[in-house]
mmCIF file of the C-alpha atoms, coordinates in Angstrom:
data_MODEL
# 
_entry.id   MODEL 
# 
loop_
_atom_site.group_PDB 
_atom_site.id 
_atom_site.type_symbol 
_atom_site.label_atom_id 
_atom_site.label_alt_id 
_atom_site.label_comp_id 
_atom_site.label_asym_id 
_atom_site.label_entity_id 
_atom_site.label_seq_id 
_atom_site.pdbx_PDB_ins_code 
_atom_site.Cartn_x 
_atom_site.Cartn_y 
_atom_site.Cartn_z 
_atom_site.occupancy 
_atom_site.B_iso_or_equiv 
_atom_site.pdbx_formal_charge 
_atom_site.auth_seq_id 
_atom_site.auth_comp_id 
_atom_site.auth_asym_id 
_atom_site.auth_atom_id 
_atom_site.pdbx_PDB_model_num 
ATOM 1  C CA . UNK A 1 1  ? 0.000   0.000  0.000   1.00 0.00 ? 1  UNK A CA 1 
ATOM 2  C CA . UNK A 1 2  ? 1.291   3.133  -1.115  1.00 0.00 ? 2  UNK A CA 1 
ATOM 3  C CA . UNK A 1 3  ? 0.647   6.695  -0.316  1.00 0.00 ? 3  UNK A CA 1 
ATOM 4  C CA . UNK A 1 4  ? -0.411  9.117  -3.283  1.00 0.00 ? 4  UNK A CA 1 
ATOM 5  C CA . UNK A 1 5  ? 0.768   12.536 -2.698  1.00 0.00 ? 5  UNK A CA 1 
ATOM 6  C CA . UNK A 1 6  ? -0.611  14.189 -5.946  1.00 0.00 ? 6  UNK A CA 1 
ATOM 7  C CA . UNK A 1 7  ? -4.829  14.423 -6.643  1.00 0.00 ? 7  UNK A CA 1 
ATOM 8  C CA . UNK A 1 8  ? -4.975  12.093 -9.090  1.00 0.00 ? 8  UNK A CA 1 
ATOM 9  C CA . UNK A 1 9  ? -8.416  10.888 -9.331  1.00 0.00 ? 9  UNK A CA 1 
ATOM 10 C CA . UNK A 1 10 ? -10.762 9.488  -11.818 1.00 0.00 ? 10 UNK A CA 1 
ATOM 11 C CA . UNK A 1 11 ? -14.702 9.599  -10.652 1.00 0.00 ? 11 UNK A CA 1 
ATOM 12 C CA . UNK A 1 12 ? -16.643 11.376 -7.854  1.00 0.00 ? 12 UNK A CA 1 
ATOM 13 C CA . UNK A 1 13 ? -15.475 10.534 -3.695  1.00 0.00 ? 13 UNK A CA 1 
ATOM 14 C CA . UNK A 1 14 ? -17.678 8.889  -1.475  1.00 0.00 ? 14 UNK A CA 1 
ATOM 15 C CA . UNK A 1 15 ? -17.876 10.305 2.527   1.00 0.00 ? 15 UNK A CA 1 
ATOM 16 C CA . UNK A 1 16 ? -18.385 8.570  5.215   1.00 0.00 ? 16 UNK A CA 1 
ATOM 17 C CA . UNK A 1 17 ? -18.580 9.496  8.826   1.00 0.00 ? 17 UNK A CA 1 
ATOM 18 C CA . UNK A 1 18 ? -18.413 6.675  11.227  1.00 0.00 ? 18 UNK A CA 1 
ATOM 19 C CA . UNK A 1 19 ? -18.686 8.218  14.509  1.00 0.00 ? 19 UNK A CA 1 
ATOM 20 C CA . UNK A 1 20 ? -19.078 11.927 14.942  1.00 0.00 ? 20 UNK A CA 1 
ATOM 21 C CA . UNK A 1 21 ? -15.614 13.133 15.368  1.00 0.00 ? 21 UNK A CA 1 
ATOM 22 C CA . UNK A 1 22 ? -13.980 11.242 12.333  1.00 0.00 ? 22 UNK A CA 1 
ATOM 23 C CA . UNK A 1 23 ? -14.599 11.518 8.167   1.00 0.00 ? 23 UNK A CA 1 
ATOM 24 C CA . UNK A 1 24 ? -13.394 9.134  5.683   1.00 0.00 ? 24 UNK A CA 1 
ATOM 25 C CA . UNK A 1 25 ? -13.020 9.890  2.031   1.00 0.00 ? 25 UNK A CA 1 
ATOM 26 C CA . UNK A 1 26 ? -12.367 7.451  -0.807  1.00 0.00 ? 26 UNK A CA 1 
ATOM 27 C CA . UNK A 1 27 ? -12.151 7.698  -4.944  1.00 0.00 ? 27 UNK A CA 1 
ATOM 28 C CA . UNK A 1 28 ? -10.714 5.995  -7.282  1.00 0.00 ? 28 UNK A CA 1 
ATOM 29 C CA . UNK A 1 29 ? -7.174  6.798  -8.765  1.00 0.00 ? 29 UNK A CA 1 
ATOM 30 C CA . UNK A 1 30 ? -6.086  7.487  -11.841 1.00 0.00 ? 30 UNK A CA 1 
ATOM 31 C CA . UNK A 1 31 ? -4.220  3.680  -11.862 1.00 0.00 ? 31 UNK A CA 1 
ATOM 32 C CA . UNK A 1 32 ? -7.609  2.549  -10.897 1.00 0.00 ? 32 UNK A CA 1 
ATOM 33 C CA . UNK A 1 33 ? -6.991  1.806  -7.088  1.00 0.00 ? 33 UNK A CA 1 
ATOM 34 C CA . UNK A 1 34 ? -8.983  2.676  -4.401  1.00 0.00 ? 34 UNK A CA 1 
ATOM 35 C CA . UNK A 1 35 ? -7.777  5.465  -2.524  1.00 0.00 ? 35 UNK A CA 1 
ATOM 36 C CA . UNK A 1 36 ? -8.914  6.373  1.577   1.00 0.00 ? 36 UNK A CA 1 
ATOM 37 C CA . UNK A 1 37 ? -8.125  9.018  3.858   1.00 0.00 ? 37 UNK A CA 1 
ATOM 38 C CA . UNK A 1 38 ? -9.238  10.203 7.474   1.00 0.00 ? 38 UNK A CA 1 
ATOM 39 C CA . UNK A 1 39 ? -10.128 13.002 9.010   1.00 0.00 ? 39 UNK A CA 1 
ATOM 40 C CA . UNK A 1 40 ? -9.990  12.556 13.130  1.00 0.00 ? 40 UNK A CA 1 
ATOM 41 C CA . UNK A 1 41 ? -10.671 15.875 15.130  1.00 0.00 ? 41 UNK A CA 1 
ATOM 42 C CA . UNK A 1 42 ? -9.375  18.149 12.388  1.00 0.00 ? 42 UNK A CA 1 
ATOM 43 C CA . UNK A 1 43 ? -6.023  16.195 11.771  1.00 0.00 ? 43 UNK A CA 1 
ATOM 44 C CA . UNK A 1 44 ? -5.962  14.749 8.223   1.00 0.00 ? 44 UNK A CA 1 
ATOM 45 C CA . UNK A 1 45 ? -4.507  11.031 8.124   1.00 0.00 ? 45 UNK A CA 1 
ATOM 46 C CA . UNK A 1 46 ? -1.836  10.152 6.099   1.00 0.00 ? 46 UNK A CA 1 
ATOM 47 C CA . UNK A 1 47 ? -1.625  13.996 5.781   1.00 0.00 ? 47 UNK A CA 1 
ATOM 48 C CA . UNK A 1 48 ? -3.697  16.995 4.323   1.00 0.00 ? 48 UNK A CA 1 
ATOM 49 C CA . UNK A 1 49 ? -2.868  16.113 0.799   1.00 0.00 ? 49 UNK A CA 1 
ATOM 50 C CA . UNK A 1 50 ? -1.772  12.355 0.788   1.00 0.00 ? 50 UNK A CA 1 
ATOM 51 C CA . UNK A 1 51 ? -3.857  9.113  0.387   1.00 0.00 ? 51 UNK A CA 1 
ATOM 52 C CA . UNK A 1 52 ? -3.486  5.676  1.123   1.00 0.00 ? 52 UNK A CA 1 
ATOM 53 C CA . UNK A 1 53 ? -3.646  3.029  -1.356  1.00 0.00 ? 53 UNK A CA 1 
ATOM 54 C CA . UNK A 1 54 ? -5.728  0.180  -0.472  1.00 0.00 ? 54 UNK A CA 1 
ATOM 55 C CA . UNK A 1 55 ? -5.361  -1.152 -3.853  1.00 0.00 ? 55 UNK A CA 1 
ATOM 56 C CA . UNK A 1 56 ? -7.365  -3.207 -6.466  1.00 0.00 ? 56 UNK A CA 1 
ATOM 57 C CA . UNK A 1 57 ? -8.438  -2.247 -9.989  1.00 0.00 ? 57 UNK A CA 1 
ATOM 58 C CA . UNK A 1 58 ? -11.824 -0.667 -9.796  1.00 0.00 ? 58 UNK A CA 1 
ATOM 59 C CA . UNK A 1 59 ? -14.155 0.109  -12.390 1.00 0.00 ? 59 UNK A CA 1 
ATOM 60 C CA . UNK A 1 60 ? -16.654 2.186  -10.920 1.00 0.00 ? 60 UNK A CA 1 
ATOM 61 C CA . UNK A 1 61 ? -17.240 4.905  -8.415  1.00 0.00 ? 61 UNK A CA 1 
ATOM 62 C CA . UNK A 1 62 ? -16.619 3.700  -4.642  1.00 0.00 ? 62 UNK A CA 1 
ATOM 63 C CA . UNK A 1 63 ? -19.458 3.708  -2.360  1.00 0.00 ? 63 UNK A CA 1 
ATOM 64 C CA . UNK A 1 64 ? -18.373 3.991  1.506   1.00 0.00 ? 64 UNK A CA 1 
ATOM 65 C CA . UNK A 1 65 ? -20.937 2.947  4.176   1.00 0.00 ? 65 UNK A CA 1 
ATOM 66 C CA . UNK A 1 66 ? -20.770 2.828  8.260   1.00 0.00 ? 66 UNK A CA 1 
ATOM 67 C CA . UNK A 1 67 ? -21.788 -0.529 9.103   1.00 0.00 ? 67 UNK A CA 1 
ATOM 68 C CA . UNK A 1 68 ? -20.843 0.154  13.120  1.00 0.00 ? 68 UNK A CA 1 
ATOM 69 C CA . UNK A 1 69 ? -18.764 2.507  15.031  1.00 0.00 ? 69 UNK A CA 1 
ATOM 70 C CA . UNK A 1 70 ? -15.468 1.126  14.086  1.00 0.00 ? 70 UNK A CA 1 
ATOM 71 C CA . UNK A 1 71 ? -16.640 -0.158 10.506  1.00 0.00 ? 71 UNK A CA 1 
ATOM 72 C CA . UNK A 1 72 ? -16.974 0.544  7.191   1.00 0.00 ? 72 UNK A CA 1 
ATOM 73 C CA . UNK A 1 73 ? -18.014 -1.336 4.068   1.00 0.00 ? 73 UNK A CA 1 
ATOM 74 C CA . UNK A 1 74 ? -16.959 -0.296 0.738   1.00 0.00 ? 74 UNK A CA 1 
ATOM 75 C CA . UNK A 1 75 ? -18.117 -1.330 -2.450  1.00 0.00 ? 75 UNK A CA 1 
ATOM 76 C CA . UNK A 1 76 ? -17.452 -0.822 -6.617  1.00 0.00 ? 76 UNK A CA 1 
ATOM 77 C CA . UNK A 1 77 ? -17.297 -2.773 -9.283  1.00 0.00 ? 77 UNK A CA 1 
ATOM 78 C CA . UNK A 1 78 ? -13.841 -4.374 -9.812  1.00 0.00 ? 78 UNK A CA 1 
ATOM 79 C CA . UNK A 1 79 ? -12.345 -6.146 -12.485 1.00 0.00 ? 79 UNK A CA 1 
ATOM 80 C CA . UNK A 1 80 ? -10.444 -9.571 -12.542 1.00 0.00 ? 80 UNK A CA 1 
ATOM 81 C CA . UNK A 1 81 ? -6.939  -7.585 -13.064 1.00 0.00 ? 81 UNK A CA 1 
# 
């Protein structure tokens, strides 16, 4: 997992809010991985302008939902790459 320090992106973010002191953010990058980051009281996670890599080859937009306080479900379409 890698971090992306550029805004790469291809497609629209999806937000999520787990509990109500932290925000995650993912999209897909421009390589087609899915990208996350976290917001936890004001502090950005990697950093203000990095992301995380979490991998894959996506096809699709990402859609981020809070399944429980510590949880969160994300799905796209994918491809077999």
């Amino acid at each position: 997992m890698g971090q992306y320090l550029i805004d790469a992106f291809s497609g629209l973010p999806a937000i999520n809010s787990p509990t109500e002191d932290r925000v995650d953010a993912f999209i897909r990058g421009d390589d087609g991985a899915v990208l996350h980051k976290s917001k936890v009281n004001s502090q950005w996670y990697l950093s203000q302008t990095g992301w995380q890599s979490l991998g894959g080859h996506i096809l699709s937009d990402v859609c981020a939902v809070s399944t429980g306080q510590d949880c969160i479900s994300i799905f796209t379409r994918g491809s077999q790459k």
